[in-house]
ChimeraX commands (.cxc) that place a marker at each C-alpha (Angstrom):
marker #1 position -36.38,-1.32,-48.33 radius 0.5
marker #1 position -37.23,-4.47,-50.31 radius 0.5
marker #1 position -35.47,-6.53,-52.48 radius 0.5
marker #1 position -34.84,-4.89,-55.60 radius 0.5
marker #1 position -34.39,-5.43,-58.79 radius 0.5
marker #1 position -31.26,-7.62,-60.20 radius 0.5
marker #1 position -28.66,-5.15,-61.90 radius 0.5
marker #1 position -26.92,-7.09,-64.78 radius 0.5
marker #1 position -22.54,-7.00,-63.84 radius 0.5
marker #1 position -20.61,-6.61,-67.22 radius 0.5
marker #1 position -17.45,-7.79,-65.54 radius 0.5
marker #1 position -19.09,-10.98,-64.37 radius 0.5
marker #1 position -20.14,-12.32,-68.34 radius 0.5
marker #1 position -17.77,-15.48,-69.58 radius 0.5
marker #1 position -19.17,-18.26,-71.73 radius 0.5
marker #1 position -18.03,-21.57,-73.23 radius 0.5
marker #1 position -18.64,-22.89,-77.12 radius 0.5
marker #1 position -17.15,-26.60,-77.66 radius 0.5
marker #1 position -18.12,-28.98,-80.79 radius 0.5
marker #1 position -17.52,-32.55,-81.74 radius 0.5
marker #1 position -17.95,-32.26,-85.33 radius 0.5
marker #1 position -19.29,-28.74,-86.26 radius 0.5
marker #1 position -22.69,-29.93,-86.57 radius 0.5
marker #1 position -24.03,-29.57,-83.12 radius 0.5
marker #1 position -22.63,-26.81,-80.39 radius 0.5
marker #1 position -22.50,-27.26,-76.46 radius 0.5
marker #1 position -22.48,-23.45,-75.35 radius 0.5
marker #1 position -21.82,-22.91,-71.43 radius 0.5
marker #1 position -22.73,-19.15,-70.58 radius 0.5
marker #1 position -22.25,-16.99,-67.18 radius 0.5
marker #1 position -23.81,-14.06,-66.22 radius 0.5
marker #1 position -23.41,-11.91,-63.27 radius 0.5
marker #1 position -26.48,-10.09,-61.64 radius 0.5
marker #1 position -26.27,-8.00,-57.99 radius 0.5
marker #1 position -29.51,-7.65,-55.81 radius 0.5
marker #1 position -29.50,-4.75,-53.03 radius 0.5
marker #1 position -32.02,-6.12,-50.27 radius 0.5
marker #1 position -33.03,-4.99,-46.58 radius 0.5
marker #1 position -30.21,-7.23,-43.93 radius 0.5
marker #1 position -33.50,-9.56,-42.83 radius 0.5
marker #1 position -34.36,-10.20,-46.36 radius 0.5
marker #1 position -33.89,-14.11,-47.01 radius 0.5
marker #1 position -31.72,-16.08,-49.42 radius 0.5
marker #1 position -35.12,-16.89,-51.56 radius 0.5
marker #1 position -36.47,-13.51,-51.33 radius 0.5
marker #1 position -32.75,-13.00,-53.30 radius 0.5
marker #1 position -33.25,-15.86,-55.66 radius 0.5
marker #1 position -36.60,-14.50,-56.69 radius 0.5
marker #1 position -35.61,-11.15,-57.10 radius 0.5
marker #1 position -37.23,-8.98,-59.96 radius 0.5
marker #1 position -35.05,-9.12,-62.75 radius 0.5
marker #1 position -33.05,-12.53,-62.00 radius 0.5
marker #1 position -33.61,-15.08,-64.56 radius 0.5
marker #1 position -35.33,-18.51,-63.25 radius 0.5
marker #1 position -34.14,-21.69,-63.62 radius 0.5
marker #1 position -35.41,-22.98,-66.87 radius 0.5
marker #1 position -35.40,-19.83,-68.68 radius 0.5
marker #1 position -33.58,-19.38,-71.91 radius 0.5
marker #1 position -30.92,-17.65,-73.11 radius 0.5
marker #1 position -31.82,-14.39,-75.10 radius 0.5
marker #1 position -32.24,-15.10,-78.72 radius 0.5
marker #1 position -31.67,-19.01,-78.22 radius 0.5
marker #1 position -34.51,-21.54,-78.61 radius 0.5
marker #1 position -32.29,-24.67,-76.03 radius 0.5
marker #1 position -29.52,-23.18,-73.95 radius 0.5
marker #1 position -31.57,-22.66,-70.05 radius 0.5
marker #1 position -30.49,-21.78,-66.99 radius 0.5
marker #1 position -29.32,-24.59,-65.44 radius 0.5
marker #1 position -27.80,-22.98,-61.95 radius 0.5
marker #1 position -28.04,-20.00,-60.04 radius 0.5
marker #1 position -25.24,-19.44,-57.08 radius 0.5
marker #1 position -25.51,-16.62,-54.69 radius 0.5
marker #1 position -23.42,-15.21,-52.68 radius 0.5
marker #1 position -23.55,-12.20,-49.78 radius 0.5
marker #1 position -21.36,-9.58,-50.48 radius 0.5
marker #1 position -22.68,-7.60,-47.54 radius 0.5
marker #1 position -25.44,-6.96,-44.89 radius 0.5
marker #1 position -27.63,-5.97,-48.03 radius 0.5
marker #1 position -25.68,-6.94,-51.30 radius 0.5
marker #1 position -25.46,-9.77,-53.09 radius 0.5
marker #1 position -24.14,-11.42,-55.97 radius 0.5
marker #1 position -25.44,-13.83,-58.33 radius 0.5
marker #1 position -23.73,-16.14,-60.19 radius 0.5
marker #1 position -26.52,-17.40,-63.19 radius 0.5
marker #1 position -24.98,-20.44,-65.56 radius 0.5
marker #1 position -26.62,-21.50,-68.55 radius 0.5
marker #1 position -26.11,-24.74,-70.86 radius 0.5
marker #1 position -27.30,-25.79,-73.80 radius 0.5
marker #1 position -26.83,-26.75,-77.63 radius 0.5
marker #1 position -27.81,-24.94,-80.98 radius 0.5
marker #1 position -26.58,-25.84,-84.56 radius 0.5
marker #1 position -24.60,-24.29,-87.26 radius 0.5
marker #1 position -27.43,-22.01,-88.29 radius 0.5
marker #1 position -27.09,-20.14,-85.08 radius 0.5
marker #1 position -29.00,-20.05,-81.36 radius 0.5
marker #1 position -32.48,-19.41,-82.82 radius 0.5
marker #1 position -32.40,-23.13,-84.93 radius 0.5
marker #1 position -34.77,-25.52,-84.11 radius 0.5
marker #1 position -33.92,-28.62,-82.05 radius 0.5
marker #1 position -35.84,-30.48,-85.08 radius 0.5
marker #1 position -33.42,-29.06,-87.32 radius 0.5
marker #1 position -30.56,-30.49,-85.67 radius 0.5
marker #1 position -28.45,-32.93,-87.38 radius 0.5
marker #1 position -27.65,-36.28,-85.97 radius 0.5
marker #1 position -25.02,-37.20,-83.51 radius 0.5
marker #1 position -23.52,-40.32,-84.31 radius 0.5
marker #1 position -20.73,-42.22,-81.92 radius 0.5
marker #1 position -18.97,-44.96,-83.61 radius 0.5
marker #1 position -17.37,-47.99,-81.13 radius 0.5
marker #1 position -16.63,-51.43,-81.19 radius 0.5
marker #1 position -18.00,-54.37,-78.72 radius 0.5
marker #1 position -16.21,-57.40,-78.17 radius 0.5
marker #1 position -18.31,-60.83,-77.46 radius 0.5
marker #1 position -16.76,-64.34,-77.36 radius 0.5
marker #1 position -18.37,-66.74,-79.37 radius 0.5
marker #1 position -18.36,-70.50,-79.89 radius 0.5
marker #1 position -16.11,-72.12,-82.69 radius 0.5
marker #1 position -15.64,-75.27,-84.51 radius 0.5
marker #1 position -12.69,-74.34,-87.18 radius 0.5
marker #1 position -9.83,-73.00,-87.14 radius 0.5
marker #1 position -8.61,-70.15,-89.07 radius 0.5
marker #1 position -8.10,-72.24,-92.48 radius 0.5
marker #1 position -11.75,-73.81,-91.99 radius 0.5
marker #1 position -10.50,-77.41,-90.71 radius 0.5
marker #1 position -12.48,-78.57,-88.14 radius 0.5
marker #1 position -11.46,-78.51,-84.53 radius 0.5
marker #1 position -11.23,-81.88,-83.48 radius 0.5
marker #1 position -8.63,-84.40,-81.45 radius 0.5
marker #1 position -6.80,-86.70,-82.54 radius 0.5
marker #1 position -9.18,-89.77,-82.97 radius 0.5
marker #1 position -11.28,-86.96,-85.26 radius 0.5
marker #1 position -13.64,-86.36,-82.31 radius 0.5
marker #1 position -15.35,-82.85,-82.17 radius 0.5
marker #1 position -13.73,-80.53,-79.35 radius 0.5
marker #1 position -16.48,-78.24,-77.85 radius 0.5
marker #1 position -15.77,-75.25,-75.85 radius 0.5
marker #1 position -13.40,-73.44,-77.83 radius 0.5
marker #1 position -14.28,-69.39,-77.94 radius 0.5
marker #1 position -12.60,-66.55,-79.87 radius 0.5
marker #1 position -13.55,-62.89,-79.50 radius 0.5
marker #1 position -15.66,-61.25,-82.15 radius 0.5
marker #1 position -15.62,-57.42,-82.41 radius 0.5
marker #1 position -18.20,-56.03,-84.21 radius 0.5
marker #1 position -18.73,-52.28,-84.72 radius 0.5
marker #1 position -20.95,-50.17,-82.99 radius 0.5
marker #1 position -22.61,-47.11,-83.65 radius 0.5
marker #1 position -24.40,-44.63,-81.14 radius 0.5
marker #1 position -26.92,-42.10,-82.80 radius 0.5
marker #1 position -29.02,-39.08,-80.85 radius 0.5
marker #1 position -31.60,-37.02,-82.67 radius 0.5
marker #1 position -34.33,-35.01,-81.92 radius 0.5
marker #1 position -38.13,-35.56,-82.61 radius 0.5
marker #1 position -41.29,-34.31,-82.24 radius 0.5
marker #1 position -43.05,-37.54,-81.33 radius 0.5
marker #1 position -42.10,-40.90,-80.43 radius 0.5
marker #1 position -43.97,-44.23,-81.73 radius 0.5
marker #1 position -42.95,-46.90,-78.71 radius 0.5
marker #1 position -44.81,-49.84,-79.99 radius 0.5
marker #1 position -42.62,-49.76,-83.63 radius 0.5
marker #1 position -39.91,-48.90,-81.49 radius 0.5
marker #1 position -40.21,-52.22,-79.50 radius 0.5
marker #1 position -40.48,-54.32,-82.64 radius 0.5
marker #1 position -36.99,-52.52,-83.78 radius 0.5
marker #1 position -35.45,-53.90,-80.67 radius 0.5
marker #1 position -36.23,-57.56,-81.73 radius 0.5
marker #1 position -35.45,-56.71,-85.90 radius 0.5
marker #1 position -32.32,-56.65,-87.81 radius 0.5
marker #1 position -31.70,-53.99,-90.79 radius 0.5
marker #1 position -33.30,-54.96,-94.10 radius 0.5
marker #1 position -31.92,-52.40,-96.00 radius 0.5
marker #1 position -28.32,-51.05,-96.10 radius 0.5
marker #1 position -27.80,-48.80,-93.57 radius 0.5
marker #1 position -24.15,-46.20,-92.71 radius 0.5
marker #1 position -23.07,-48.80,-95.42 radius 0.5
marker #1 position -23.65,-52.12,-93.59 radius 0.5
marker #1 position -25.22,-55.06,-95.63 radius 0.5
marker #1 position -29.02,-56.00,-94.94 radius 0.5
marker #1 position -28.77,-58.20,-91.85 radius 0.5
marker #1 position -25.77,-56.63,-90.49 radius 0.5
marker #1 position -27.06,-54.68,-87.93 radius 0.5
marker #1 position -29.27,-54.86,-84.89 radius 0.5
marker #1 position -30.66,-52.24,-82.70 radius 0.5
marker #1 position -29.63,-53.03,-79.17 radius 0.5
marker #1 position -30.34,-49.89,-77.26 radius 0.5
marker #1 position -32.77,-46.63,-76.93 radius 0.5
marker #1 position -33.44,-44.18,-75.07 radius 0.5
marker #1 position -35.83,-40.93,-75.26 radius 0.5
marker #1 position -35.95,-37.93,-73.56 radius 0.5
marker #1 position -38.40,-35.10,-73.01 radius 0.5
marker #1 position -37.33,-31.84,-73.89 radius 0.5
marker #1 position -39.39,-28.86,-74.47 radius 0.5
marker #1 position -39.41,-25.67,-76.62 radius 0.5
marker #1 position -40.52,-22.09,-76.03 radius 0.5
marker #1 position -41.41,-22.20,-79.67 radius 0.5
marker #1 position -43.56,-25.73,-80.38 radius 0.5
marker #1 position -43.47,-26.99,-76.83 radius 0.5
marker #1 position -42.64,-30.86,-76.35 radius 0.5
marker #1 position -39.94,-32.76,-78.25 radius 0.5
marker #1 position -37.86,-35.94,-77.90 radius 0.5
marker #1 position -34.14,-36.49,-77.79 radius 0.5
marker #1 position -33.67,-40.18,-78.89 radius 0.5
marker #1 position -30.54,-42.05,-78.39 radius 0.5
marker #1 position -30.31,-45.27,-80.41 radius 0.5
marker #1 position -27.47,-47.76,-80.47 radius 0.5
marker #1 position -26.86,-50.18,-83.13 radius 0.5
marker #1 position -24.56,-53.14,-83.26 radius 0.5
marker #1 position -23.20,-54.66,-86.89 radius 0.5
marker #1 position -22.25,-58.11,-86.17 radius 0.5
marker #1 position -19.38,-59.58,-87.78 radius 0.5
marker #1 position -20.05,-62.36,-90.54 radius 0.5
marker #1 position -18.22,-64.92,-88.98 radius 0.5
marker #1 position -18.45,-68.31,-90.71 radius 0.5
marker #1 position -21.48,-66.97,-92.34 radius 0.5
marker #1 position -22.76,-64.70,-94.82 radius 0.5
marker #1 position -23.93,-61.32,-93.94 radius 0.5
marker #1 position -27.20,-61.55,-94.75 radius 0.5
marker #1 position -27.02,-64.16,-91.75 radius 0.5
marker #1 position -25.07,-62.69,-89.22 radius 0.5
marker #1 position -27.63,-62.51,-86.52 radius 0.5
marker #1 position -29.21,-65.83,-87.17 radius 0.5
marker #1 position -28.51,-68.65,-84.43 radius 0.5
marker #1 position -26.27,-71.23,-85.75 radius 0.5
marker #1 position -25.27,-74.71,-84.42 radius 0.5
marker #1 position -23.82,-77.65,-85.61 radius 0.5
marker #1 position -25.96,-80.31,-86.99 radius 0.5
marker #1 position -25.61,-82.88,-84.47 radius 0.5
marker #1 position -27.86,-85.59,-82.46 radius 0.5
marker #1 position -28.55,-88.94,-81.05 radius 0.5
marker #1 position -31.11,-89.93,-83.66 radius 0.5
marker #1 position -29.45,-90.73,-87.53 radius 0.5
marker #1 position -31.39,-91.84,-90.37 radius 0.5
marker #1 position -29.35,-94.95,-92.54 radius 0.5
marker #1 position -30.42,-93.89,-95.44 radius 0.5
marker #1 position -32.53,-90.69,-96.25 radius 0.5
marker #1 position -35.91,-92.85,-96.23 radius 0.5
marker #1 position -35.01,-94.80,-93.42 radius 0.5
marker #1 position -37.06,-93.07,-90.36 radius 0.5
marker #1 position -34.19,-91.73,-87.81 radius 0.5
marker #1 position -33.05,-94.35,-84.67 radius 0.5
marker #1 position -30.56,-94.11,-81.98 radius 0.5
marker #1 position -27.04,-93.71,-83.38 radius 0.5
marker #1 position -24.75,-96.57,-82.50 radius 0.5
marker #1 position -21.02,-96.98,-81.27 radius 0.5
marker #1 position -18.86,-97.74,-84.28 radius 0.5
marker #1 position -16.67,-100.03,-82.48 radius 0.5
marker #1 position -19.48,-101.83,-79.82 radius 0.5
marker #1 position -22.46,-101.23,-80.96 radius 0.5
marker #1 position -23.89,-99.65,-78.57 radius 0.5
marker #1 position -26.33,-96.68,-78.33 radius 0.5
marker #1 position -23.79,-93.66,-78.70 radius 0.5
marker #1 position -23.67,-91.38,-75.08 radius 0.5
marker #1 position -22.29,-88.87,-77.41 radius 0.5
marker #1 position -23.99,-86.93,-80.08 radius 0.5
marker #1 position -22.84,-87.67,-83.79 radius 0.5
marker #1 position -22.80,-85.50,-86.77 radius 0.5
marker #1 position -25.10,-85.28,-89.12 radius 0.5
marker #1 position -25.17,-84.79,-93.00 radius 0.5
marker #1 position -27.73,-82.18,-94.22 radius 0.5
marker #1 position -29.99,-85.12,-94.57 radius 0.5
marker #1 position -29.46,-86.63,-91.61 radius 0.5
marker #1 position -27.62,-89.39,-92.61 radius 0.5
marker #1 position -24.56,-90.19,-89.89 radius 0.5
marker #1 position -21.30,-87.82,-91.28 radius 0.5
marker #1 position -17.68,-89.19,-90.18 radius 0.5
marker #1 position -15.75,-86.27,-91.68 radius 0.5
marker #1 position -15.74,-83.50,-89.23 radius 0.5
marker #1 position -14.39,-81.13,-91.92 radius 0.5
marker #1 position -17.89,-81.86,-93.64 radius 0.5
marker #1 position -20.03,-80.71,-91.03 radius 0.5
marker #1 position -23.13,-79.29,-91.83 radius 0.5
marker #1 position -24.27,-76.19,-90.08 radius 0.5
marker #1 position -28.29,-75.21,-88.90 radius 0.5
marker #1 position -29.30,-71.74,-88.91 radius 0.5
marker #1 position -32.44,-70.27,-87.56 radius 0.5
marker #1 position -33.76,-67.02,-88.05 radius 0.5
marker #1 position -34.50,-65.33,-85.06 radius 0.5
marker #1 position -35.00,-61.52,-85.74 radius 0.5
marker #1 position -37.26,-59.29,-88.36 radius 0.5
marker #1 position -35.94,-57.70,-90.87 radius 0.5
marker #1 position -37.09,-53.73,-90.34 radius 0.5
marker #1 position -35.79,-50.92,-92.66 radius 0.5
marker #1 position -33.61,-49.18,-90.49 radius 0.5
marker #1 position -32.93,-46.17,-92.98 radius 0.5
marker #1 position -37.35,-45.32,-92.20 radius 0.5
marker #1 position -36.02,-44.54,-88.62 radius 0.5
marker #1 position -35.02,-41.26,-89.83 radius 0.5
marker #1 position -31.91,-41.68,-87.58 radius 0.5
marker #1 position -29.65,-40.51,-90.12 radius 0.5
marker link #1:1,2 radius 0.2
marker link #1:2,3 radius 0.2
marker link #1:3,4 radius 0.2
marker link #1:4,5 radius 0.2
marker link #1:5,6 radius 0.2
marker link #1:6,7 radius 0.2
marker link #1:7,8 radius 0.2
marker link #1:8,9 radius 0.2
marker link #1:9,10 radius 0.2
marker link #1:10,11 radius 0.2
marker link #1:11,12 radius 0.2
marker link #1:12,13 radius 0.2
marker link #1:13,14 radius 0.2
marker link #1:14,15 radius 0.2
marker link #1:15,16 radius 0.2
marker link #1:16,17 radius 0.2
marker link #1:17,18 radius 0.2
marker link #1:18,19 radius 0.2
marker link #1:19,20 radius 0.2
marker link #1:20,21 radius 0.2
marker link #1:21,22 radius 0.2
marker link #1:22,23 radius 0.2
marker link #1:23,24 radius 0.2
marker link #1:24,25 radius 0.2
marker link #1:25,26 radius 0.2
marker link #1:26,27 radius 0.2
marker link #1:27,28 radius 0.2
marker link #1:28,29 radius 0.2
marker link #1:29,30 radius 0.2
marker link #1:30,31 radius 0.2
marker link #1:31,32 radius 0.2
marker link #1:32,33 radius 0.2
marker link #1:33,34 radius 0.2
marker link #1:34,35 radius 0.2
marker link #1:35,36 radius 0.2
marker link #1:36,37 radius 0.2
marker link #1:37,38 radius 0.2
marker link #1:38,39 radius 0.2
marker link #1:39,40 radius 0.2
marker link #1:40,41 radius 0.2
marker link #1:41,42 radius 0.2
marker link #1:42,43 radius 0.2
marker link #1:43,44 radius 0.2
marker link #1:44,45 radius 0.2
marker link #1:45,46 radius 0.2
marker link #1:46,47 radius 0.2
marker link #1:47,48 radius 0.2
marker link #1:48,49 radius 0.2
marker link #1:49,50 radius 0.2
marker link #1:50,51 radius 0.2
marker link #1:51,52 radius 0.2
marker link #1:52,53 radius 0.2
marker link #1:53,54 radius 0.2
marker link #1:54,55 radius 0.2
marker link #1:55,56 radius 0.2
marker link #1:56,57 radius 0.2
marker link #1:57,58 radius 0.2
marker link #1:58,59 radius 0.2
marker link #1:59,60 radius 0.2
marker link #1:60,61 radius 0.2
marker link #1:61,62 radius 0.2
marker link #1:62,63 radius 0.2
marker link #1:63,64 radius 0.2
marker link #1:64,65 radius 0.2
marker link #1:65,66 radius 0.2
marker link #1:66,67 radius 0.2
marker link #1:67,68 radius 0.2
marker link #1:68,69 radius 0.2
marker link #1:69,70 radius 0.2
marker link #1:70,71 radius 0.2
marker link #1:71,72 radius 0.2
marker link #1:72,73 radius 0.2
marker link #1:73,74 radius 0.2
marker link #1:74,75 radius 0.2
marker link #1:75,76 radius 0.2
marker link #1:76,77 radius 0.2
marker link #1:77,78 radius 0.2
marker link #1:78,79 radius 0.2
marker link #1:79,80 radius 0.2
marker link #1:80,81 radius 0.2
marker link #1:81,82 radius 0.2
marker link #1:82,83 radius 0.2
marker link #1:83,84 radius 0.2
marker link #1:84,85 radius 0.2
marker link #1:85,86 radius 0.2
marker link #1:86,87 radius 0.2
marker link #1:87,88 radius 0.2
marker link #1:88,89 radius 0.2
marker link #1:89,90 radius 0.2
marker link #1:90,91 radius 0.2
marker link #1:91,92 radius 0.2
marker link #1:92,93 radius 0.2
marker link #1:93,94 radius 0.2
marker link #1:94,95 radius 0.2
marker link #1:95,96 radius 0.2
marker link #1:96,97 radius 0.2
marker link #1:97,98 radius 0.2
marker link #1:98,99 radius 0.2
marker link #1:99,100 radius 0.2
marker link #1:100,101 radius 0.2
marker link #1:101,102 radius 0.2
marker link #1:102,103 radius 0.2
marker link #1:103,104 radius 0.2
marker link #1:104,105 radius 0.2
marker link #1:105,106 radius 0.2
marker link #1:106,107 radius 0.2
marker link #1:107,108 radius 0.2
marker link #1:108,109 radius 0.2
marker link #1:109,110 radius 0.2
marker link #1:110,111 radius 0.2
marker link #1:111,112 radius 0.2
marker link #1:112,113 radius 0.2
marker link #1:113,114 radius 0.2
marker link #1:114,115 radius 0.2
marker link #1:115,116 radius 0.2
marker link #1:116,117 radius 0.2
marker link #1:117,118 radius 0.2
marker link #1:118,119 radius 0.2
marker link #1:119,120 radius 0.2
marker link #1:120,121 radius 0.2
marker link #1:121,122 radius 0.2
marker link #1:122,123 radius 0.2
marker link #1:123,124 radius 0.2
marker link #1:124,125 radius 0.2
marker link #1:125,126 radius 0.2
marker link #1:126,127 radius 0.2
marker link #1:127,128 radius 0.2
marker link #1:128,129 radius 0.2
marker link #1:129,130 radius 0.2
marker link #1:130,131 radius 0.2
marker link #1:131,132 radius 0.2
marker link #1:132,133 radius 0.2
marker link #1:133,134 radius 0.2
marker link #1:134,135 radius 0.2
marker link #1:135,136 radius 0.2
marker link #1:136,137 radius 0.2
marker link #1:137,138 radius 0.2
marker link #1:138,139 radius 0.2
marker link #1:139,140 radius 0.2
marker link #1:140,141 radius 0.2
marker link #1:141,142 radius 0.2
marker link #1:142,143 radius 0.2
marker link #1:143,144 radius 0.2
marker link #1:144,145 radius 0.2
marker link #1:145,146 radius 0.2
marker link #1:146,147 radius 0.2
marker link #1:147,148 radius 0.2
marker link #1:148,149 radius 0.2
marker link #1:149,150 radius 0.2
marker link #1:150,151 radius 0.2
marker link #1:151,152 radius 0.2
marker link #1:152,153 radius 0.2
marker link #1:153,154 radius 0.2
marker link #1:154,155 radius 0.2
marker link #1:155,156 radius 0.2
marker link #1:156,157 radius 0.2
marker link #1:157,158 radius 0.2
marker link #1:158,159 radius 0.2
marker link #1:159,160 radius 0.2
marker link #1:160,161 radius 0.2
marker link #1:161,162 radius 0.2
marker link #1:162,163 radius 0.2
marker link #1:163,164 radius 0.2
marker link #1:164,165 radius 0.2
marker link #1:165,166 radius 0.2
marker link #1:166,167 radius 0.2
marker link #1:167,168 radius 0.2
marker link #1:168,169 radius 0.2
marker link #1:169,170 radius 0.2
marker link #1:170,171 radius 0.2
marker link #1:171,172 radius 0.2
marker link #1:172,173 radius 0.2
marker link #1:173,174 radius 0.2
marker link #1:174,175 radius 0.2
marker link #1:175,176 radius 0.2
marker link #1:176,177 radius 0.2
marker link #1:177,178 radius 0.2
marker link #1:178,179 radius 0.2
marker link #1:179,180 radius 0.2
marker link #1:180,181 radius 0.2
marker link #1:181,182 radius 0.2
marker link #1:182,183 radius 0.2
marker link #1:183,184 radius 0.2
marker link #1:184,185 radius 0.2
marker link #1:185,186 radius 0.2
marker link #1:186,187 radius 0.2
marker link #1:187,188 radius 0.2
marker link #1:188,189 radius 0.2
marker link #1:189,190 radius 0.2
marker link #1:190,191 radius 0.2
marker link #1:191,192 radius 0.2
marker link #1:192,193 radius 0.2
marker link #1:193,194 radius 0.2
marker link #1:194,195 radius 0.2
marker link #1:195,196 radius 0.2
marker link #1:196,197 radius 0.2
marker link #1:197,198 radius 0.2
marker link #1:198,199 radius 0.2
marker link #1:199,200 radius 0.2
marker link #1:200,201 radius 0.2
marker link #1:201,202 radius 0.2
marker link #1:202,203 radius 0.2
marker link #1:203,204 radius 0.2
marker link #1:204,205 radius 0.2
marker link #1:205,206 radius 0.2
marker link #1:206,207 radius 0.2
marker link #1:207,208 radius 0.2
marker link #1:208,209 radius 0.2
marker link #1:209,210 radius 0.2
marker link #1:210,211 radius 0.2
marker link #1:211,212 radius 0.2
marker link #1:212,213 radius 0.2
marker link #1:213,214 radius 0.2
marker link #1:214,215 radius 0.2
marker link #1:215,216 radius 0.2
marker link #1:216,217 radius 0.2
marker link #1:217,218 radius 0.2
marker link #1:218,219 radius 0.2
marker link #1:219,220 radius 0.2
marker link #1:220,221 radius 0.2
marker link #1:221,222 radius 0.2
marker link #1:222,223 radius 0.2
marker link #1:223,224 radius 0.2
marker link #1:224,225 radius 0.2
marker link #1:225,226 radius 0.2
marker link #1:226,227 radius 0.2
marker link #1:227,228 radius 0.2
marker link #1:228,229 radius 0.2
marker link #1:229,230 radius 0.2
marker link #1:230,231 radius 0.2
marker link #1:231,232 radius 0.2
marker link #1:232,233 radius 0.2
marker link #1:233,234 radius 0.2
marker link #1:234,235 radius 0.2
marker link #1:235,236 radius 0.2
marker link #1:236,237 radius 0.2
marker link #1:237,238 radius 0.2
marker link #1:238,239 radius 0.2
marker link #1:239,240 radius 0.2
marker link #1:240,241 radius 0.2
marker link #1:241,242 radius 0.2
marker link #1:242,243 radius 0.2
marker link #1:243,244 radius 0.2
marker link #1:244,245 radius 0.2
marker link #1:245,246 radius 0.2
marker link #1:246,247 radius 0.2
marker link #1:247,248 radius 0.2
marker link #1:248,249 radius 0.2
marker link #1:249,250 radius 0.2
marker link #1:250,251 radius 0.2
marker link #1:251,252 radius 0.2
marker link #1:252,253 radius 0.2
marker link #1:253,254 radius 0.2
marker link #1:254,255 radius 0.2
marker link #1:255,256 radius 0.2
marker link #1:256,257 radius 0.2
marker link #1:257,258 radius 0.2
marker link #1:258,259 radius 0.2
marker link #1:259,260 radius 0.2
marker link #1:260,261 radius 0.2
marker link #1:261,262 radius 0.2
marker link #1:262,263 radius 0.2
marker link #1:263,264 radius 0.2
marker link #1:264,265 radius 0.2
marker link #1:265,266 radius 0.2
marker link #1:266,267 radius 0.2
marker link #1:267,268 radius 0.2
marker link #1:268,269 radius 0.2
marker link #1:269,270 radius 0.2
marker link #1:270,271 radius 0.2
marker link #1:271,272 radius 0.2
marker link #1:272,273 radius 0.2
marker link #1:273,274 radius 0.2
marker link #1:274,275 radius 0.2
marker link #1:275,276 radius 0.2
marker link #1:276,277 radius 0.2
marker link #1:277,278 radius 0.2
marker link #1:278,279 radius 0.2
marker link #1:279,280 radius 0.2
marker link #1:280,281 radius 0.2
marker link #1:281,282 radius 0.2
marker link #1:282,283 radius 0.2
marker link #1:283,284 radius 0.2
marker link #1:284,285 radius 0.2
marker link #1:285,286 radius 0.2
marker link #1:286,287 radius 0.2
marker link #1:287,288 radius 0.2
view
């Protein structure tokens, strides 16, 4: 006698349906199978048996939930059991919905940096007592973050890389142009019995606070406008700022007015930003 065919077990069925947000279903399924063999007949010859789903195969009438783990187990010198576990998702249309049709999955967060600052929380400058500028000084930032995974039927990596170096032009979950900036991605290759290859892309995005700027500048690099070189009067070309009190070359930077004229009023300091990151439409990703 060979190995024959697998005879489905009724008692042996259980399953498992969980959602997040009744978009998008995890399903865990079990099914039990038994496999009558000859005693020398090996533990493959049992895997393979006609009738015994591979790994990889799908679920009956679903298009993404696959058999992700097959466990045998000898019940005797020519019986065993086997154990088959499938995984998978499928939407709120049911299991035969495409993986195209699947809504988004979005993961909202927070991430906490510490960033320079030069004012306190009414705006006055940070200084001593002699009105000197105190550097250093750090508070934590949290912006919010947002996690989304989708599913498409092609990826395009070189837009994709000039995302990762953009910030949003557009407004985008309700976040101001130039609040947000994608900071992660990831794609997957999936495949279905139906159209064959897709992509599951995870993308992260981060929405940076405005701090002591305006939103439309959140991401641009700021510093205080500072330097050894000042300018006595805006025509005058710029020389090495001198020591009030000796008249020395300064070993300290001073600050600077907008024109580069010396300022002595650190709650007057003027501020450079820099723009350092495209504006992209986010909302063209499709994400959402």
């Amino acid at each position: 006698m060979t190995v024959q065919a697998a005879t489905e077990m009724w008692s042996r069925n259980a399953g498992d349906v969980s959602t997040d947000d009744g978009k998008k279903y995890s399903a865990k399924i079990k099914k039990g199978y038994q496999v009558v063999c000859d005693p020398d007949n090996t533990l493959q010859e049992v895997l393979f048996a006609p009738g015994l789903p591979l790994l990889g195969d799908l679920y009956p009438g679903s298009r993404q939930i696959r058999v992700k783990n097959k466990a045998p187990k000898q019940q005797s010198p020519v019986l065993w059991t086997v154990d088959v576990s499938y995984e998978g998702e499928f939407g709120p249309d049911g299991l035969e919905q495409s993986p195209l049709d699947m809504p988004p999955q979005i993961t909202w967060g927070k991430a906490d940096t510490e960033e320079p600052v030069d004012q306190d929380l009414t705006g006055k400058a940070i200084v001593t007592a002699n009105n000197e500028p105190i550097m250093g000084i750090t508070k934590a930032i949290s912006d919010i973050t947002v996690t989304i995974k989708r599913n498409y039927i092609g990826v395009n990596l070189p837009a994709t890389h000039a995302y990762l170096h953009s910030v949003n032009s557009d407004t985008f979950l309700g976040f101001a142009p130039g609040l947000g900036r994608m900071t992660t991605f990831n794609a997957v290759e999936k495949f279905d019995e139906e159209f064959g290859g897709y992509y599951e892309v995870t993308a992260g995005v981060q929405f940076r606070y405005p701090y002591n700027t305006t939103p439309n500048k959140a991401w641009y690099a700021r510093v205080r406008h500072e330097g050894f070189l000042v300018r006595k009067t805006v025509d005058d070309p710029p020389g090495r700022a001198l020591d009030a009190d000796q008249g020395r070359e300064t070993s300290q930077p001073v600050l600077l007015k907008e024109d580069g004229t010396e300022e002595f009023d650190p709650d007057n300091a003027h501020f450079l930003e820099f723009q350092i990151y495209q504006p992209l439409p986010y909302n063209a990703l499709g994400l959402v």
